[in-house]
N, C-alpha and C positions, 0 to 999 in steps of 0.2 A: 596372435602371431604364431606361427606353425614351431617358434623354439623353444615355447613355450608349451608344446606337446610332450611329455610325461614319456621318455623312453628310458627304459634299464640301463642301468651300467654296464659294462662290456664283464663279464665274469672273467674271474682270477683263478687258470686250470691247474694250476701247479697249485694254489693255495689249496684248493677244494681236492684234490687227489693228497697232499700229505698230508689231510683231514681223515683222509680215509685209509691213513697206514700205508698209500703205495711209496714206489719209489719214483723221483724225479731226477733227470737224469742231463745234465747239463755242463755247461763249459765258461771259460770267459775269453773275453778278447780286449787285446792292451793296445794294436795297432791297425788294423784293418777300418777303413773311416769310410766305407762305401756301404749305402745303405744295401747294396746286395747280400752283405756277410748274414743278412737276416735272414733271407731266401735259401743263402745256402744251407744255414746252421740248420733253418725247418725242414730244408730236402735232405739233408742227411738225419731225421729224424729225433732232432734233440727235442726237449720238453721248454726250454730255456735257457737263456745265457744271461752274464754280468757284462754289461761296459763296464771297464774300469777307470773311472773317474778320479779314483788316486796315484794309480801309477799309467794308466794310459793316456796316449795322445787326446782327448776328447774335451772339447769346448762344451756350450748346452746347445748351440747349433747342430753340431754334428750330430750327437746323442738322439738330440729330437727327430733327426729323420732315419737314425738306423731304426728308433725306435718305434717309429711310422710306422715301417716297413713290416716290424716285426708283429705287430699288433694287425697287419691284416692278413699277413700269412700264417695266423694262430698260434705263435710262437712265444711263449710269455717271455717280455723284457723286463731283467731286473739290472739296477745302477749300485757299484760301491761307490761310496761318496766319496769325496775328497776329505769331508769330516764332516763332526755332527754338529756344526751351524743350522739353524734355519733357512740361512739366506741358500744356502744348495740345496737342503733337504726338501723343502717348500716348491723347489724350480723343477727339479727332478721330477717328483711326483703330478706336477701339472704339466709337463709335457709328454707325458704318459704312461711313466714307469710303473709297472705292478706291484714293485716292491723296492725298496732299499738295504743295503747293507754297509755298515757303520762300520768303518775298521778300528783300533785304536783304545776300544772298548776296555776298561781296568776298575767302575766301578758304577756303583746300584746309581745313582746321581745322572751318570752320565745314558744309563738305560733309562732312567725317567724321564728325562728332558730329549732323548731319542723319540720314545712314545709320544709324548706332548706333544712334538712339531711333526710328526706324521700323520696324529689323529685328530681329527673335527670333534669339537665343541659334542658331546659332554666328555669323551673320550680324552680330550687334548686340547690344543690351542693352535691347531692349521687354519691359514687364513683361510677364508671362503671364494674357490674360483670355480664355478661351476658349467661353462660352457667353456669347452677348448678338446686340447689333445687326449685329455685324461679321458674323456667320454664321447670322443668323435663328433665332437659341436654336436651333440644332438641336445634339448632341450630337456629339462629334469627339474621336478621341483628339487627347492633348497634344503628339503629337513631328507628326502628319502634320499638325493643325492651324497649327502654326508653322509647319510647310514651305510648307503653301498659301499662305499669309497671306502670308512672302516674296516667291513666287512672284508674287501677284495683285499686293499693292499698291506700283503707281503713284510714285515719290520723282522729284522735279521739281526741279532751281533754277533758280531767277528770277535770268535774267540783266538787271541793270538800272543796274549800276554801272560808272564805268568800272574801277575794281580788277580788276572780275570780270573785263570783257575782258581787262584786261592779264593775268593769271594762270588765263586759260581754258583752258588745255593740264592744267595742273596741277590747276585745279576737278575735268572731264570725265573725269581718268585715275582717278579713285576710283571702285571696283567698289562695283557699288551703284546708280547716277544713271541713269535710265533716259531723262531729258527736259530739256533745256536751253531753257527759253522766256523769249522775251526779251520784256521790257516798255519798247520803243520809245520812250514819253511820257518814263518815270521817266530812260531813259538817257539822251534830247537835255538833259534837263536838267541832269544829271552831266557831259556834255560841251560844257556850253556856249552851247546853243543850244536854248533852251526851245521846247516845242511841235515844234519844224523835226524831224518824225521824218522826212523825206527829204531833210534838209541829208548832207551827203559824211562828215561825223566818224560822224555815224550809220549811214549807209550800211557804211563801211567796218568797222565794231564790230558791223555783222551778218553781216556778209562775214567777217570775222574767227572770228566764235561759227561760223559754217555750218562752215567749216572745220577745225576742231576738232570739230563735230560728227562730220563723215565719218571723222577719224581714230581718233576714240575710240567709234566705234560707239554713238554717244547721239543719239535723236531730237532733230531743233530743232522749237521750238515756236514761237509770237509770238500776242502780241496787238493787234489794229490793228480801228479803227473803218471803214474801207473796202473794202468787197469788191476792188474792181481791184488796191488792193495786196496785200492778202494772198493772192490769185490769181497777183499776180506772185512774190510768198516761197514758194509752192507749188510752182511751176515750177523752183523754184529750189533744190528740196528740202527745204523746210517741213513738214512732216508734221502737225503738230498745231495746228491754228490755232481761235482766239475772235473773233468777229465779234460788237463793242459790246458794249455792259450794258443789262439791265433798262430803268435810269434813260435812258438814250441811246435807247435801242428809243422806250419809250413818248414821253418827249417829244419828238421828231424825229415822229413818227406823231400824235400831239396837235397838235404846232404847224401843219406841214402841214395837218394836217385841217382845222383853225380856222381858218388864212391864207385856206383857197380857199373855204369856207363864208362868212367876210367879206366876199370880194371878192363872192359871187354878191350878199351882201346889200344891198352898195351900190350894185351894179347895178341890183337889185331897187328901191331910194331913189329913187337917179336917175331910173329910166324912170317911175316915179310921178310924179315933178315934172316 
């Protein structure tokens, strides 16, 4: 039967470029549910984006067809989960996600049992689904398809707690973790100091994650709404960075737009009267 013909798994480009030291350069999206946002995200040239499946609008119906989308205009799709269950984790990556990111993350346990339900048998304990969206129904044997599937997809913890930093050696040292991204917002609030993601507690709980990054051979990631800073996490050895959401994008570029079309219009009032 022709689906039982032996074809590759779709390669994982963002995994294999921060294999090789570059930078990946991406965003996420919390409300945009039309499978276009994939087309645009790749015409504007990004590497990848997050659905966000913990705080955004998004069923696994929807997901599944931004993430269609996204997989044939070469745009790598990656999902934050809503948590680290199997029953999402398992759903996620069979409808064709390249990777997942765990939010939530505060200890070595919770990193094991992440890896488990993401990786095939000998690796983990993900069930076996091997013809669907993950690999474009094309047909694969069963031992080289788990290997691929391994290999490509993507396992993430969201560093956002302080737990996590305190027992980040221990997170990072589980074989398996391929990206350590830290969520700035969520952690000044864990430490104290809401919003201030460039207060010194913060600061130092990234400086802290970088460094266990280097020792454990795990890309650092972050999420931050400023170019200049995530410019300065780059330099710094950041490898994987998300620049805003959807929601942030459009209204910052809506408000903008409105504020300077107001002012001409009451310029326009005035010089009338």
């Amino acid at each position: 039967m022709r689906y039982q013909q032996e074809v590759p798994m779709r390669a994982n480009k963002v995994k294999r470029a921060l294999k090789a030291g570059q930078v990946a350069i991406g965003t996420m999206i919390d409300e945009v549910r039309s499978p276009g946002i994939a087309q645009i995200l790749a015409s504007a040239g990004l590497d990848f984006f997050f659905v966000d499946m913990e705080h955004g609008a998004y069923d696994l119906a929807i997901a599944a067809d931004i993430i269609r989308t996204a997989r044939l205009e070469g745009i790598c799709p990656l999902v934050r989960a809503p948590d680290s269950r199997y029953a999402p984790l398992g759903r996620i990556l069979d409808i064709g996600a390249l990777g997942l990111m765990v939010p939530r993350i505060g200890s070595r346990k919770q990193v094991e049992e992440l890896v488990a339900e993401t990786k095939y048998p000998p690796l983990g304990r993900r069930g076996c689904f091997i013809t669907g969206a993950m690999n474009e129904y094309r047909g694969q044997a069963t031992g080289s398809y788990m290997a691929e599937a391994n290999e490509e997809t993507l396992v993430i913890v969201q560093v956002e707690l302080a737990e996590a930093v305190a027992e980040i050696d221990a997170l990072l040292s589980v074989p398996g973790v391929d990206v350590a991204f830290l969520g700035p917002g969520d952690l000044s609030i864990d430490l104290g100091v809401p919003g201030q993601t460039d207060h010194p507690r913060v600061l130092q709980a990234i400086e802290r994650v970088l460094e266990a990054c280097r020792k454990h051979n795990v890309v650092p990631g972050i999420h931050l709404n400023s170019i200049e800073a995530l410019a300065g996490w780059m330099h710094k050895g950041v490898r994987m960075v998300t620049w805003n959401t959807d929601i942030r994008v459009l209204l910052g570029t809506y408000t903008d737009g409105a504020a300077r079309l107001r002012k001409e219009a009451l310029a326009l009032s005035g010089s009338a009267s």
